[in-house]
MILODO-929588 format. One record per residue: y, x, z of N, C-alpha, C in turn; residue number from 1. Coordinates in nm, 2 decimals, decimal comma. Last residue first. Layout:
BEGIN
<<Y X Z> <Y X Z> <Y X Z> NUM>
...
//
This chain:
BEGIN
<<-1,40 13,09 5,28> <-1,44 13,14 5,36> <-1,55 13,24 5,28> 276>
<<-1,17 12,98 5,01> <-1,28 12,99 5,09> <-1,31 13,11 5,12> 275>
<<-0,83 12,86 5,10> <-0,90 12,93 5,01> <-1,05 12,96 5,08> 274>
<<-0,65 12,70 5,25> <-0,68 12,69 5,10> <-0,80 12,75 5,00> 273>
<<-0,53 12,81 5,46> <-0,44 12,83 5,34> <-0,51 12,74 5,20> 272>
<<-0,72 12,78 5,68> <-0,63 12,70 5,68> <-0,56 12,69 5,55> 271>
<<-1,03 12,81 5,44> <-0,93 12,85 5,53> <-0,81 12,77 5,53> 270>
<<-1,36 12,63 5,46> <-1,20 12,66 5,38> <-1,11 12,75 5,50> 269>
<<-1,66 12,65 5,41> <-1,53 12,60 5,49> <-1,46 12,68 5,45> 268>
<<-1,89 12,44 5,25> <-1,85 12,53 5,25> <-1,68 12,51 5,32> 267>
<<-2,19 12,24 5,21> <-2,07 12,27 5,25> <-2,03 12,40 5,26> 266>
<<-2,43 12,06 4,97> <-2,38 12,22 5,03> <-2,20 12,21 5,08> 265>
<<-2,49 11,88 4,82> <-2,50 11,81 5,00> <-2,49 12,01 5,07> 264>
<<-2,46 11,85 4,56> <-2,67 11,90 4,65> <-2,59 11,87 4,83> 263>
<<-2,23 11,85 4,53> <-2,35 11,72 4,50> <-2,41 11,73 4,54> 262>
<<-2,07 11,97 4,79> <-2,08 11,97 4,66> <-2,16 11,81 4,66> 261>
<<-1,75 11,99 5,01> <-1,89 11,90 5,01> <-1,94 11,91 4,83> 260>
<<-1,58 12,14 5,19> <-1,55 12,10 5,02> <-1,73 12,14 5,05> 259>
<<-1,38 12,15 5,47> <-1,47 12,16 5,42> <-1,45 12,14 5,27> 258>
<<-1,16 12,08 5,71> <-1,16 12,20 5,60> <-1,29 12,26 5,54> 257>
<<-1,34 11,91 5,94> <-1,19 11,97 5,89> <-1,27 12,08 5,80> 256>
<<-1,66 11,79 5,86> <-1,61 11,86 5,93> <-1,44 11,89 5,89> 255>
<<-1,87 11,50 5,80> <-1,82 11,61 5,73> <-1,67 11,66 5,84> 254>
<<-2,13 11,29 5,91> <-2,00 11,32 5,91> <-1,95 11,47 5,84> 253>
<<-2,33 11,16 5,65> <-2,31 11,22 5,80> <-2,16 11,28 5,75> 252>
<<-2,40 11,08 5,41> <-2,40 10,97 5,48> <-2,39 11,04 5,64> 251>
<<-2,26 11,15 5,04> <-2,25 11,15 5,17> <-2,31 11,04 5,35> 250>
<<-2,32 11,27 4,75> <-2,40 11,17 4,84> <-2,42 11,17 4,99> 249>
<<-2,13 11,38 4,48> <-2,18 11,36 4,60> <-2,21 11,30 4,68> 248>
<<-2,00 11,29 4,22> <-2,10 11,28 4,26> <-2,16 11,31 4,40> 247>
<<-1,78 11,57 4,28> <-1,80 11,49 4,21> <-1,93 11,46 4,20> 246>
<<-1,68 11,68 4,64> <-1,69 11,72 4,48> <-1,76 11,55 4,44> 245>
<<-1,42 11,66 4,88> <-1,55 11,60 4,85> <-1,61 11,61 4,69> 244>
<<-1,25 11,82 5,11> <-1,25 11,79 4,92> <-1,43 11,75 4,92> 243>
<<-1,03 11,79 5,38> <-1,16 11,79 5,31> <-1,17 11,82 5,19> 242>
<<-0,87 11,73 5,56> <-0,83 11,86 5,46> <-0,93 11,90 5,37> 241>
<<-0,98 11,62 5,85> <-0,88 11,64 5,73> <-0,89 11,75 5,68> 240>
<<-1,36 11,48 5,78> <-1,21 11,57 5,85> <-1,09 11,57 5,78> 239>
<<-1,51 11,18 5,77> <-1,45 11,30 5,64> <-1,35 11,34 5,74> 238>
<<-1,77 11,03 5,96> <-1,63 11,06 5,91> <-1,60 11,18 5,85> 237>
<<-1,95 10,76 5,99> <-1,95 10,88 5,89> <-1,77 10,91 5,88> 236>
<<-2,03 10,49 6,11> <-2,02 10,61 6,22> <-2,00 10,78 6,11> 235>
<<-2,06 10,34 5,92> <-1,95 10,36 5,97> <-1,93 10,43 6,09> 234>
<<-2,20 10,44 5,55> <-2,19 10,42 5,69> <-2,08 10,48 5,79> 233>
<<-2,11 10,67 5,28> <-2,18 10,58 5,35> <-2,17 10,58 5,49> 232>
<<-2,01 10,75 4,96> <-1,99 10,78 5,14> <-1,99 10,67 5,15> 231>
<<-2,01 10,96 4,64> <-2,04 10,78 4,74> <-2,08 10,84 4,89> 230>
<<-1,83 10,99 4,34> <-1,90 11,06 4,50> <-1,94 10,92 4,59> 229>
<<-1,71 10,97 4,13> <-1,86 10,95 4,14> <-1,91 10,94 4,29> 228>
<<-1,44 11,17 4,13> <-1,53 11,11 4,08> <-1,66 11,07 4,10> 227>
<<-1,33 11,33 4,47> <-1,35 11,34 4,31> <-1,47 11,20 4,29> 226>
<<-1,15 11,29 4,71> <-1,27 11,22 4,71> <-1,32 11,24 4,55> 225>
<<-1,00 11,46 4,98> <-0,97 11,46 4,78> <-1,09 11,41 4,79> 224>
<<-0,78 11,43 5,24> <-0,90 11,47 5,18> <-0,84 11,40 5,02> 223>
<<-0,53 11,37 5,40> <-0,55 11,49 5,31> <-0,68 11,51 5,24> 222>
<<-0,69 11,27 5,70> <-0,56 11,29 5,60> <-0,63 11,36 5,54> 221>
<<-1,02 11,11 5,73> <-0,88 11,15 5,77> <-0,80 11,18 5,67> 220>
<<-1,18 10,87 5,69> <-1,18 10,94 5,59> <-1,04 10,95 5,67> 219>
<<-1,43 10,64 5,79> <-1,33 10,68 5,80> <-1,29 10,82 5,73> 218>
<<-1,69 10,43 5,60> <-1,69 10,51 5,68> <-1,51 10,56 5,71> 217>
<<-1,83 10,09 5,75> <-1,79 10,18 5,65> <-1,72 10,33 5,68> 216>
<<-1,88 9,92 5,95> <-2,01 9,93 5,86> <-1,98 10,05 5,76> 215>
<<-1,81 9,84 6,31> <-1,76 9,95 6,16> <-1,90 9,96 6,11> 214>
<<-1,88 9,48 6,27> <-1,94 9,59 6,32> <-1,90 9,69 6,23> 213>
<<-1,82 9,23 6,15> <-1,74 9,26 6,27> <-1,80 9,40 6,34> 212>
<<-2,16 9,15 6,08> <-2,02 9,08 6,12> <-1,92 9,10 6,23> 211>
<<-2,45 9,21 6,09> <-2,35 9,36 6,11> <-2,19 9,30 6,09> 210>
<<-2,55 9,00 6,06> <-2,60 9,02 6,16> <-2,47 9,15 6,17> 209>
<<-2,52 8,92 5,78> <-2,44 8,82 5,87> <-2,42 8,92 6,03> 208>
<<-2,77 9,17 5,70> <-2,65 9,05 5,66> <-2,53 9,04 5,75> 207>
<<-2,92 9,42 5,78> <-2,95 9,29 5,86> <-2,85 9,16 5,85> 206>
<<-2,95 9,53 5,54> <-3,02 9,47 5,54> <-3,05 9,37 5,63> 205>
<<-2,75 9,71 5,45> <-2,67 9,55 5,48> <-2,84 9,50 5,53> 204>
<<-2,65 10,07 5,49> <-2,76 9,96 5,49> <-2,70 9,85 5,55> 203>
<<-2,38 10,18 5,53> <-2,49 10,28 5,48> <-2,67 10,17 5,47> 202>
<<-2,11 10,06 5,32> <-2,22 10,08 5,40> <-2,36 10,11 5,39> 201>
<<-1,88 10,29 5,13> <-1,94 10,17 5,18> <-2,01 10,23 5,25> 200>
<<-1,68 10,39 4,89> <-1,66 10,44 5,07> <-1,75 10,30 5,10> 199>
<<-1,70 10,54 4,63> <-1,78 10,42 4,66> <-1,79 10,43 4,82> 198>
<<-1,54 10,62 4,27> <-1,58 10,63 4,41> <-1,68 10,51 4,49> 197>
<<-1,50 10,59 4,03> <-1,62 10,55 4,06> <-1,66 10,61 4,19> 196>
<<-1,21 10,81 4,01> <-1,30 10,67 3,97> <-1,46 10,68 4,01> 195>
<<-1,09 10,90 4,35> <-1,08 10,94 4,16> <-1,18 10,82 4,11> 194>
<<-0,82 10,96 4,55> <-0,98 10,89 4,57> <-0,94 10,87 4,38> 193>
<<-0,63 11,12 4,81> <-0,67 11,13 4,69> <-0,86 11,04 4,66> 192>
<<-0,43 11,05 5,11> <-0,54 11,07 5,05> <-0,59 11,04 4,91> 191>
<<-0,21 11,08 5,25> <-0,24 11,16 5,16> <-0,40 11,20 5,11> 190>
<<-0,31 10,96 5,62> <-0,23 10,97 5,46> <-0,24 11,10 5,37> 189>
<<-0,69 10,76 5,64> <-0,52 10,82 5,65> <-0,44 10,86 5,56> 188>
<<-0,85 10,48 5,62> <-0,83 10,59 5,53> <-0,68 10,66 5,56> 187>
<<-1,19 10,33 5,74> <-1,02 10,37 5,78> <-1,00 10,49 5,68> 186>
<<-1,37 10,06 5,63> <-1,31 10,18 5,59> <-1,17 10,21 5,68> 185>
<<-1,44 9,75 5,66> <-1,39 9,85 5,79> <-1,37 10,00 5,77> 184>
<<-1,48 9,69 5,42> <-1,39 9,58 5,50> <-1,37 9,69 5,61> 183>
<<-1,49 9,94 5,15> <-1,51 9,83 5,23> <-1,45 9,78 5,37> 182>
<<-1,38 9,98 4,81> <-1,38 10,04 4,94> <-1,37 9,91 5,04> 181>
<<-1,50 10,11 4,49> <-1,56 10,05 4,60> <-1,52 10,10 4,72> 180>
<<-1,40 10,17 4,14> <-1,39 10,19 4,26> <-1,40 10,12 4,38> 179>
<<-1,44 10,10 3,90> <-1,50 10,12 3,98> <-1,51 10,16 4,13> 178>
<<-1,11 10,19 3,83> <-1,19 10,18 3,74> <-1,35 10,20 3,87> 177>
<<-0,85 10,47 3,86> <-0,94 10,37 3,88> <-1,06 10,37 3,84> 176>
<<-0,74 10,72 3,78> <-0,80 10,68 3,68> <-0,84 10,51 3,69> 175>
<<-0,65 10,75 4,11> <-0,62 10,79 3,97> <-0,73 10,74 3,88> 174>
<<-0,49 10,62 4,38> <-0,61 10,66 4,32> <-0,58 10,72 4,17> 173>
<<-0,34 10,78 4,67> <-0,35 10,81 4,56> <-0,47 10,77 4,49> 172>
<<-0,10 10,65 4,95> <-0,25 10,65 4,88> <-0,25 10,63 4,71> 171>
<<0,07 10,66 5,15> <0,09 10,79 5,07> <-0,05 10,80 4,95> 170>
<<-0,03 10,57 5,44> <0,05 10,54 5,34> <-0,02 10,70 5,28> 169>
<<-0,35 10,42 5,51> <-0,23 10,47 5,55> <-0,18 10,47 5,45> 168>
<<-0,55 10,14 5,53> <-0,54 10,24 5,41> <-0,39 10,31 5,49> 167>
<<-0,80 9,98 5,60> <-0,70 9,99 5,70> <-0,65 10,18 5,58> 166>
<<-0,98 9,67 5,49> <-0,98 9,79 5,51> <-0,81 9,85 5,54> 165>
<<-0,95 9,37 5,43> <-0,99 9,45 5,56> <-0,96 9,60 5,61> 164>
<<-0,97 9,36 5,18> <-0,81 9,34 5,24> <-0,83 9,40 5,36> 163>
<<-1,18 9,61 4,99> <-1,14 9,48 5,05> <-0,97 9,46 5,13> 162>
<<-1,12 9,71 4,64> <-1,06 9,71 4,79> <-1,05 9,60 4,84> 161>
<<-1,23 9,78 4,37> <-1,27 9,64 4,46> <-1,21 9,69 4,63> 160>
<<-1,08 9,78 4,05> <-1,11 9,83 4,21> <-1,12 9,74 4,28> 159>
<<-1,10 9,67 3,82> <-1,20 9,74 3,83> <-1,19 9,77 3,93> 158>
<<-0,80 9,55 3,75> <-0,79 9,69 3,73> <-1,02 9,77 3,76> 157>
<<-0,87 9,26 3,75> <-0,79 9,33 3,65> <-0,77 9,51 3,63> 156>
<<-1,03 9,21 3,90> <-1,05 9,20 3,82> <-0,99 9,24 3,70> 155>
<<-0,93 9,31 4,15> <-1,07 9,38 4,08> <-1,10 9,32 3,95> 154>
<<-0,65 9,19 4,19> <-0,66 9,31 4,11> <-0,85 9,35 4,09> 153>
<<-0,82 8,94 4,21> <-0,75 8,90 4,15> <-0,72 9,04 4,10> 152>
<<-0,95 8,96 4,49> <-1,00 8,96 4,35> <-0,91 8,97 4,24> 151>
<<-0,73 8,96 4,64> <-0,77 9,10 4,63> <-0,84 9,09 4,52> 150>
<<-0,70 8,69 4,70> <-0,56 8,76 4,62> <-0,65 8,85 4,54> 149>
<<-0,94 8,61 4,82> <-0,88 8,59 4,66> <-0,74 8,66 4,62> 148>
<<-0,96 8,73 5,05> <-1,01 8,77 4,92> <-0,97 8,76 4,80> 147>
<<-0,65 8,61 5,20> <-0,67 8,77 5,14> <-0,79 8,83 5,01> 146>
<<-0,78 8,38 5,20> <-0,70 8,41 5,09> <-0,66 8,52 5,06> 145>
<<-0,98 8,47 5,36> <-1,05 8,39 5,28> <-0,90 8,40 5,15> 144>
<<-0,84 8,55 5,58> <-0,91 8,64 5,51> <-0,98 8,52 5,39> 143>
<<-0,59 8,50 5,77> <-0,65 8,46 5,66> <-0,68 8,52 5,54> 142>
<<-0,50 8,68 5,96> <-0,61 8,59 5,97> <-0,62 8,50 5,92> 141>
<<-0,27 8,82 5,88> <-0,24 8,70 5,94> <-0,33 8,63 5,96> 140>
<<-0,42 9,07 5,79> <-0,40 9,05 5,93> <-0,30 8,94 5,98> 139>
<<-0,45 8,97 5,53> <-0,56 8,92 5,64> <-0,55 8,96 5,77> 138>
<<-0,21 8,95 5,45> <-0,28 8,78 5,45> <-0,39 8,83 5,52> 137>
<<-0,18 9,22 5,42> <-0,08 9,17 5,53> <-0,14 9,00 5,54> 136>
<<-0,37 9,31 5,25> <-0,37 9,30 5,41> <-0,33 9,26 5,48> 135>
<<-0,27 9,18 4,99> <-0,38 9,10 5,05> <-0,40 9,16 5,22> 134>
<<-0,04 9,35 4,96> <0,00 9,23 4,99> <-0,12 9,16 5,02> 133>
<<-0,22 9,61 4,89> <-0,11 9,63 5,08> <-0,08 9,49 5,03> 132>
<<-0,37 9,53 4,68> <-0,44 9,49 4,86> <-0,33 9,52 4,94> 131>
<<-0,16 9,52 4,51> <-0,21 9,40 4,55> <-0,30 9,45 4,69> 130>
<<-0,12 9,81 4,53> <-0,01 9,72 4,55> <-0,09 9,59 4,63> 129>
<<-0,34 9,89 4,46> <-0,28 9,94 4,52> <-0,20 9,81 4,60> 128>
<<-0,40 9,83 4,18> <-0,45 9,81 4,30> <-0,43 9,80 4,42> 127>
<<-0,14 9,94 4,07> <-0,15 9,78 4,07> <-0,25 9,71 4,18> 126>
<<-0,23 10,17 4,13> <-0,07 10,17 4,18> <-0,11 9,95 4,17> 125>
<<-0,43 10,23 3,89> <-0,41 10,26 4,02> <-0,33 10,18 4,09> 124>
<<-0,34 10,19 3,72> <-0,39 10,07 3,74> <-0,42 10,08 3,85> 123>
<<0,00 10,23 3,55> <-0,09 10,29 3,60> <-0,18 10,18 3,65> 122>
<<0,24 10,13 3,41> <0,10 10,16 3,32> <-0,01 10,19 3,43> 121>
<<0,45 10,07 3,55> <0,42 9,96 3,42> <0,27 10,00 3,40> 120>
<<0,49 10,24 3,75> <0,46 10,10 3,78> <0,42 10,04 3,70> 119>
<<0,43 10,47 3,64> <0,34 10,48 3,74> <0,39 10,31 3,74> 118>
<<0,69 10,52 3,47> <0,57 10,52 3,39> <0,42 10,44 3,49> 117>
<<0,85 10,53 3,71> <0,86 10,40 3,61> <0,74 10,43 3,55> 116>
<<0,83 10,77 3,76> <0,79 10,69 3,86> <0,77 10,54 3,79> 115>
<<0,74 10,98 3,46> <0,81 10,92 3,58> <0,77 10,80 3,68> 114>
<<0,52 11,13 3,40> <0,61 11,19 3,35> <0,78 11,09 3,42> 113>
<<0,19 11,30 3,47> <0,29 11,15 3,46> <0,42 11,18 3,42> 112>
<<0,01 11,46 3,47> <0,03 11,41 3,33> <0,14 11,31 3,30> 111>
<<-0,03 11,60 3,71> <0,08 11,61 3,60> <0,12 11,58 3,47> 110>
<<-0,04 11,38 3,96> <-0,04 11,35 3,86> <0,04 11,41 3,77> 109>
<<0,10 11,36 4,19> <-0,07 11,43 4,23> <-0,10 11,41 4,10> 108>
<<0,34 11,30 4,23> <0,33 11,41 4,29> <0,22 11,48 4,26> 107>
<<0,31 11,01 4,19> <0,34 11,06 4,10> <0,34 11,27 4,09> 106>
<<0,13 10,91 4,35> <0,11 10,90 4,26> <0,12 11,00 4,16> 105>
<<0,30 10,98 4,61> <0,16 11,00 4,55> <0,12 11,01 4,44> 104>
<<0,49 10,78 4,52> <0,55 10,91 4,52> <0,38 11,00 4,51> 103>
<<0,39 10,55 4,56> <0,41 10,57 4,41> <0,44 10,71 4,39> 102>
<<0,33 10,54 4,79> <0,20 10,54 4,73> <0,22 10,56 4,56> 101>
<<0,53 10,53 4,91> <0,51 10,63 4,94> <0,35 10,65 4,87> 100>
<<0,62 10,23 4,82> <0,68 10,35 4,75> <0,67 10,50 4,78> 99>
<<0,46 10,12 4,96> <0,42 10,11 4,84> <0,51 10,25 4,75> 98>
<<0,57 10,09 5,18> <0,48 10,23 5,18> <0,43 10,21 5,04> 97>
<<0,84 9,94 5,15> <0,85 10,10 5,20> <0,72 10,19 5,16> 96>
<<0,67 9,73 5,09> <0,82 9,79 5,00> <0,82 9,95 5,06> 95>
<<0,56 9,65 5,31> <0,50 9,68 5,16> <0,59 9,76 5,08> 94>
<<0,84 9,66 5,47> <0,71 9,72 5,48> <0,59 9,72 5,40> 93>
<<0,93 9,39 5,34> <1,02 9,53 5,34> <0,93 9,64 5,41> 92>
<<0,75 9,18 5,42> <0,75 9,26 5,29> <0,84 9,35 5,31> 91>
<<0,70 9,09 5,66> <0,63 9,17 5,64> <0,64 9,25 5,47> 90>
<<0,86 8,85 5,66> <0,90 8,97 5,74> <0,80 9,10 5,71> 89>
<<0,73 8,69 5,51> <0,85 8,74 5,44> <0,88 8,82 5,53> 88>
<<0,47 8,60 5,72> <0,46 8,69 5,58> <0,56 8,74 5,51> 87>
<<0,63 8,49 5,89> <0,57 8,61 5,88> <0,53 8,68 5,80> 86>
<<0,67 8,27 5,70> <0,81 8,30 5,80> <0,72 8,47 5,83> 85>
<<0,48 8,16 5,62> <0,53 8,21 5,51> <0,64 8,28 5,60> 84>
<<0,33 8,06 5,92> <0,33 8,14 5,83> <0,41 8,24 5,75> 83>
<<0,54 7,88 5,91> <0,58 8,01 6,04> <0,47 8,09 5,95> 82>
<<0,48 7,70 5,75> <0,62 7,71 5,77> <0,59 7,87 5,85> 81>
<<0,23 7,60 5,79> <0,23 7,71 5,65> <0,38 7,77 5,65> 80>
<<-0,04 7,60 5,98> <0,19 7,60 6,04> <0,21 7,67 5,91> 79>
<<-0,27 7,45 5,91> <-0,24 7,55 5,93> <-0,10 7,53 5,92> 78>
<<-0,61 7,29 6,03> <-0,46 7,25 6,00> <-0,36 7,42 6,01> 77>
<<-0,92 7,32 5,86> <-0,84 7,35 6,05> <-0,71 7,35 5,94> 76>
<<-1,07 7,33 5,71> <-1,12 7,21 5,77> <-1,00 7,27 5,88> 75>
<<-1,14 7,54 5,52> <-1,14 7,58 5,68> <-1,15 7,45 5,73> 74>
<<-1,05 7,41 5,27> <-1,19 7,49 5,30> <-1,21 7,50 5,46> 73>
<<-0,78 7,26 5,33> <-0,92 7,21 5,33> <-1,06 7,28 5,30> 72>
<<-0,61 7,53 5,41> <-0,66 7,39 5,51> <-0,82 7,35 5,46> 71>
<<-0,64 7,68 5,18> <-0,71 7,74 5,28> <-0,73 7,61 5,40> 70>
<<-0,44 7,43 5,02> <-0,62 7,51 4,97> <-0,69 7,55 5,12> 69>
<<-0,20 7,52 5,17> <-0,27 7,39 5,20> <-0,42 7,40 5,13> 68>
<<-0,21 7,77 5,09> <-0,24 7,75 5,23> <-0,30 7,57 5,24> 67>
<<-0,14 7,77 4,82> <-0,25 7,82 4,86> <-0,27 7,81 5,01> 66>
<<0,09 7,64 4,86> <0,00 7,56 4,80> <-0,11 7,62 4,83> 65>
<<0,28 7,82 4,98> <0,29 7,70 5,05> <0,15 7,66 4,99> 64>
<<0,26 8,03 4,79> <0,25 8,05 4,91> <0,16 7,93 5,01> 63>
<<0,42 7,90 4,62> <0,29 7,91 4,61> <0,22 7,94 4,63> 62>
<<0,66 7,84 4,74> <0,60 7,77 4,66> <0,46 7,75 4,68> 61>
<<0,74 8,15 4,81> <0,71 8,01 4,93> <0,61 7,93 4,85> 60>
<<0,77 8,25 4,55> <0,65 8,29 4,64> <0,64 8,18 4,78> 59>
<<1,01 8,12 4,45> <0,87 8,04 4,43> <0,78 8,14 4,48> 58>
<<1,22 8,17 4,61> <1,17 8,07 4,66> <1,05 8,03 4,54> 57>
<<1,21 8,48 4,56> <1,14 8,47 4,69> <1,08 8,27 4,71> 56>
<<1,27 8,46 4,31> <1,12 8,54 4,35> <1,14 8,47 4,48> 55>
<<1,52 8,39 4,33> <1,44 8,32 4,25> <1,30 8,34 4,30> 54>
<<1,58 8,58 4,49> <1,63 8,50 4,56> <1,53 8,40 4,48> 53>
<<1,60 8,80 4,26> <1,56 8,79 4,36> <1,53 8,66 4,47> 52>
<<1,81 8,61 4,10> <1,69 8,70 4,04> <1,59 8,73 4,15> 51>
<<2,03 8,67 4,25> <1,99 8,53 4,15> <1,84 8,53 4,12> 50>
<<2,06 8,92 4,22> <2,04 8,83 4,37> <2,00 8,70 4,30> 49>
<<2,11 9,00 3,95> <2,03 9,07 4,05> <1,96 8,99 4,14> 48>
<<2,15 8,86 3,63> <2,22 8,84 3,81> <2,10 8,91 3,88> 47>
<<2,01 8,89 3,44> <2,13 8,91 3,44> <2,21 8,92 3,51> 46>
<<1,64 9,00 3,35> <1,75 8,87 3,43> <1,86 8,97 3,41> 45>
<<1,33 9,03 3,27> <1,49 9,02 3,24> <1,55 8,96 3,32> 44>
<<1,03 9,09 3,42> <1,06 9,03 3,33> <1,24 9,04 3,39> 43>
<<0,91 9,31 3,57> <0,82 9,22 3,49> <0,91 9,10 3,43> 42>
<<1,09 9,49 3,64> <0,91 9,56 3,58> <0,84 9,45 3,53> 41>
<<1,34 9,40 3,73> <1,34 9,47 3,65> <1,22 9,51 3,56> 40>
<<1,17 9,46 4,07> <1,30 9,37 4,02> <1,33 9,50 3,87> 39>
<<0,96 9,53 4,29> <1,05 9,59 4,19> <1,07 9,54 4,05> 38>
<<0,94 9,31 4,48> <0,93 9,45 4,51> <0,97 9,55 4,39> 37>
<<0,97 9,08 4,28> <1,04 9,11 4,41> <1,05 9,19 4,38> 36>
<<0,77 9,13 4,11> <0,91 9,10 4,06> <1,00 9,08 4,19> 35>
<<0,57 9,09 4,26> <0,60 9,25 4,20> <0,71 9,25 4,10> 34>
<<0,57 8,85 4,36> <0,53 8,92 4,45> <0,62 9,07 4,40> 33>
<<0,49 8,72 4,09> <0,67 8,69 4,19> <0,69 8,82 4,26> 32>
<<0,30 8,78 4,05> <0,39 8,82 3,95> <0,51 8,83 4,04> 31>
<<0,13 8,66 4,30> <0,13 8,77 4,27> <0,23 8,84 4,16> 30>
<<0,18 8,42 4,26> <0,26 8,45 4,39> <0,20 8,62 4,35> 29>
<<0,05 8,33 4,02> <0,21 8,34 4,01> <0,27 8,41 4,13> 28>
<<-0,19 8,41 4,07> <-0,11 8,48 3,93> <0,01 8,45 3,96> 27>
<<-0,24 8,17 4,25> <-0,27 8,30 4,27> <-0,21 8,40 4,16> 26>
<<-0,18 7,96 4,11> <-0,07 8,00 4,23> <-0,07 8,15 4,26> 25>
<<-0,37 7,97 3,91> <-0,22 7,96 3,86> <-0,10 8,01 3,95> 24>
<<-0,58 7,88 4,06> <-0,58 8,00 4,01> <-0,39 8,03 3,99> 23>
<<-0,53 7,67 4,31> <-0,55 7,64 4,18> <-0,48 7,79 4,14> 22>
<<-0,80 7,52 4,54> <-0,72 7,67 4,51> <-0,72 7,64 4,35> 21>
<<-0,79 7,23 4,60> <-0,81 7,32 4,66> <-0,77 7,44 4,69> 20>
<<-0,79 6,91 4,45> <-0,64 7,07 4,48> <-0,67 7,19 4,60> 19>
<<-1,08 6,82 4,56> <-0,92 6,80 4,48> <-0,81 6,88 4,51> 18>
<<-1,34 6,81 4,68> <-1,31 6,91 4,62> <-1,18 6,90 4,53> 17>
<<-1,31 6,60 4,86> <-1,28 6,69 4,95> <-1,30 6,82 4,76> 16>
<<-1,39 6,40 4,71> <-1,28 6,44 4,68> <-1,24 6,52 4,77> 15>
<<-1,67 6,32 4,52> <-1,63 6,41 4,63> <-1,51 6,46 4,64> 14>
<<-1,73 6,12 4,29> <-1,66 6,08 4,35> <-1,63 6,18 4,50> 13>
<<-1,75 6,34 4,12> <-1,66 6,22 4,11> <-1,61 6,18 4,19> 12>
<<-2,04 6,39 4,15> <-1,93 6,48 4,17> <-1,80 6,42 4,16> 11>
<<-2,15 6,11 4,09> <-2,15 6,20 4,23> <-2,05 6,33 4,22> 10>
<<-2,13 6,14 3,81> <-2,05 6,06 3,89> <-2,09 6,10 4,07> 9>
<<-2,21 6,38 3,72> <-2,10 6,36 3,71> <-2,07 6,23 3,81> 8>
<<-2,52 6,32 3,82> <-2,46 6,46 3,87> <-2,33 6,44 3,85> 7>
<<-2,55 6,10 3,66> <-2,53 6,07 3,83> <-2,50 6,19 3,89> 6>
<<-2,56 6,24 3,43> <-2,45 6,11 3,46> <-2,42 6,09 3,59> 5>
<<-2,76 6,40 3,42> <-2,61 6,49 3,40> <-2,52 6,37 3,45> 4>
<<-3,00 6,28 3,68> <-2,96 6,34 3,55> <-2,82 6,37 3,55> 3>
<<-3,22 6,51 3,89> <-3,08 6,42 3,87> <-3,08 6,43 3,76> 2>
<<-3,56 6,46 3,93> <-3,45 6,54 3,88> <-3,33 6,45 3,85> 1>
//
């Protein structure tokens, strides 16, 4: 058995483990990130463009630092210049659907009382946010720093959205707080998802072996996912116009204009709304 001295000095001396990912970058390109996109929500300034322009050169920053991290885990050399060059084209497109995720918000919520109340308080909208900036790092195929951004809101709001997942605009969660949605979930627009949802796969037992295979399920426009409900496997798709009740245990596909109870009873809706 090693003792604790040759365990410290053997760790000592591995310097492939020195400045790898330092937390600090991940909190700050994320602050900067939502002091960009809305200037004014996390801290004072006096000059607008001064202010902005500030955000943008320390998201390079620390941009820049978390890639050189992603070099030495990957062992592969990365262009962090054309990188960060794609990644800043990609934000006035976070900007646009984030703001069709706040109008969700605020549209499907009548307890809210303004659009401001939805950026400072809601935890939803923080989730939210952070994975549309972790997808755009994993569709620059870097998914290893897309996780860690994404950790970064599960830990703070309780939603575990991977970066993978493919979310349209107009996305409503509410309450948060447990919420599970996985790497090959497709989710269109106007769609409602309430706490302790759970869009996963319907069995991992062959691991490594289902890498790159739809494991999760697709969920068209307009459905309502209430509390608790859990949907499985990636051949499982929700129609549009769905409503999925509270607690329900889905693992086959669900039809347009249904409302799915707990016991797994459907019932179809008319175009208007109202049941059949």
């Amino acid at each position: 058995m090693v003792s604790f001295n040759e365990w410290l000095i053997n760790k000592g001396n591995n310097e492939n483990n020195i400045n790898i990912i330092d937390e600090k970058d991940i909190k700050k390109f994320i602050l900067n990130m939502k002091g960009l996109i809305f200037p004014g929500y996390v801290e004072s300034f006096t000059d607008l463009k001064d202010y902005l322009n500030s955000k943008v050169d320390n998201i390079k920053k620390s941009l820049y630092n978390l890639l050189k991290g992603i070099e030495k885990i990957t062992n592969k050399k990365v262009n962090k210049d054309e990188v960060i060059e794609k990644f800043f084209e990609s934000i006035p497109e976070i900007d646009r659907i984030i703001q069709t995720d706040i109008q969700a918000l605020f549209d499907g919520d009548p307890a809210c009382k303004s659009k401001s109340e939805i950026i400072l308080c809601y935890p939803g909208l923080k989730a939210i946010f952070i994975y549309r900036v972790a997808h755009v790092l994993y569709t620059l195929e870097f998914p290893i720093l897309a996780r860690i951004v994404s950790e970064y809101a599960h830990s703070k709001t309780g939603v575990d959205i991977h970066p993978g997942a493919k979310i349209d605009e107009y996305f409503f969660i509410d309450h948060a707080t447990g919420i599970v949605i996985g790497e090959t979930c497709e989710i269109g627009k106007h769609v409602k998802v309430y706490q302790g949802v759970t869009l996963g796969a319907l069995s991992l037992g062959k691991g490594q072996a289902l890498s790159g295979s739809k494991r999760h399920p697709t969920v068209k426009d307009n459905v309502t996912i209430y509390s608790g409900a859990s949907i499985f496997g990636g051949d499982t798709v929700i129609g549009k116009n769905t409503t999925i009740g509270s607690n329900a245990f889905v693992t086959e596909s669900v039809e347009d204009d249904m409302i799915v109870t707990i016991a797994g009873q459907k019932k179809k809706l008319h175009s208007k709304g109202g049941e059949l």
